[in-house]
N, C-alpha and C positions, 0 to 999 in steps of 0.2 A: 570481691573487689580487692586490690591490692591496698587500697588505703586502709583496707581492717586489718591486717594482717600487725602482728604485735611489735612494729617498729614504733620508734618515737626522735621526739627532734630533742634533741641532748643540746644545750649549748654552754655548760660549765658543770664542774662536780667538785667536790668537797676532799682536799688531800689533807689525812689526821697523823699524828703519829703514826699510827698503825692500821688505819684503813684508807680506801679510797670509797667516797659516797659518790652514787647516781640517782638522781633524780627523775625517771622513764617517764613525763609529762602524757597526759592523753593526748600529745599534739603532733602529727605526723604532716608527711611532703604526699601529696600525690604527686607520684611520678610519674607514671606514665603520661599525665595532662602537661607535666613541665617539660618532659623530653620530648613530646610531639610539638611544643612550641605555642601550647594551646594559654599557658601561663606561664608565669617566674616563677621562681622556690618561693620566696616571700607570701608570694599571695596563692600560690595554694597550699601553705601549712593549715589544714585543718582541725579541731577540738571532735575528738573523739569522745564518746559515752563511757567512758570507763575510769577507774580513779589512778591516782598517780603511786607509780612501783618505786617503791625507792629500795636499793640495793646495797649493800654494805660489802664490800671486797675485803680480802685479807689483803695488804701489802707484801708479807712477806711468802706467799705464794699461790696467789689470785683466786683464790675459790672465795665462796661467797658466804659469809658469815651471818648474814641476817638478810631478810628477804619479805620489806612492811609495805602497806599500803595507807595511803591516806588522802585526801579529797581532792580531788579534778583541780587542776592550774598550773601556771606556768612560772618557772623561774628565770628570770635571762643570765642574771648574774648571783654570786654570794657572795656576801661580804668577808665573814670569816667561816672556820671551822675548828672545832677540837674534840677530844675525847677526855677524860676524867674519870679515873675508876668503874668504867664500864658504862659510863655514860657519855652520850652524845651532844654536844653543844653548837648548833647550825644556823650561823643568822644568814637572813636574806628575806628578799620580798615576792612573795609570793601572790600574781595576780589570780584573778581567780578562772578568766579564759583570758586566751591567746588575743591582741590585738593583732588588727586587721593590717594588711601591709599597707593601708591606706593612711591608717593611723599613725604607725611605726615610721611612714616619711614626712608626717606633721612634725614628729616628734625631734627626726634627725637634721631636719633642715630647717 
């Protein structure tokens, strides 16, 4: 199935002094269901079984400096970011699954 395949729905990342973070959510689009018309993006973003990638970039020439994982959910947004003598400092709120796009237009309207 195309929905297992190791994509993810990104929707913000973390710019540091000297890295850019990605946050690779378990939560992907079935595409092919949206492009035959069969649903929207929204409502077939699905929660996949697997925990979330987070990836750490170099800025100054993109290869991938760290490469963690840690527990299944979603982020929409983040508040701040920074770096400190080799540490990492990343707020934001972390759901722990994807709501539903039924929920996410409770929420917007």
């Amino acid at each position: 199935c195309l929905l297992q395949a190791r994509s993810s729905f990104v929707h913000d990342f973390v710019l540091t002094e000297n890295h850019l973070v990605f946050f690779l959510p378990a939560v992907a689009f079935d595409i092919p269901r949206t492009l035959a018309g069969f649903s929207t993006p929204v409502d077939s973003l699905q929660m996949l079984d697997r925990p979330t990638k987070i990836l750490v970039i170099r800025r100054d020439d993109f290869r991938v400096a760290h490469s963690l994982y840690c527990d299944p959910g979603f982020v929409f947004h983040f508040v701040n970011g920074y770096e400190d003598g080799g540490r990492f400092t990343i707020d934001g709120f972390q759901l722990p699954e994807l709501p539903d796009g039924e929920a996410t237009r409770d929420i917007v309207e």
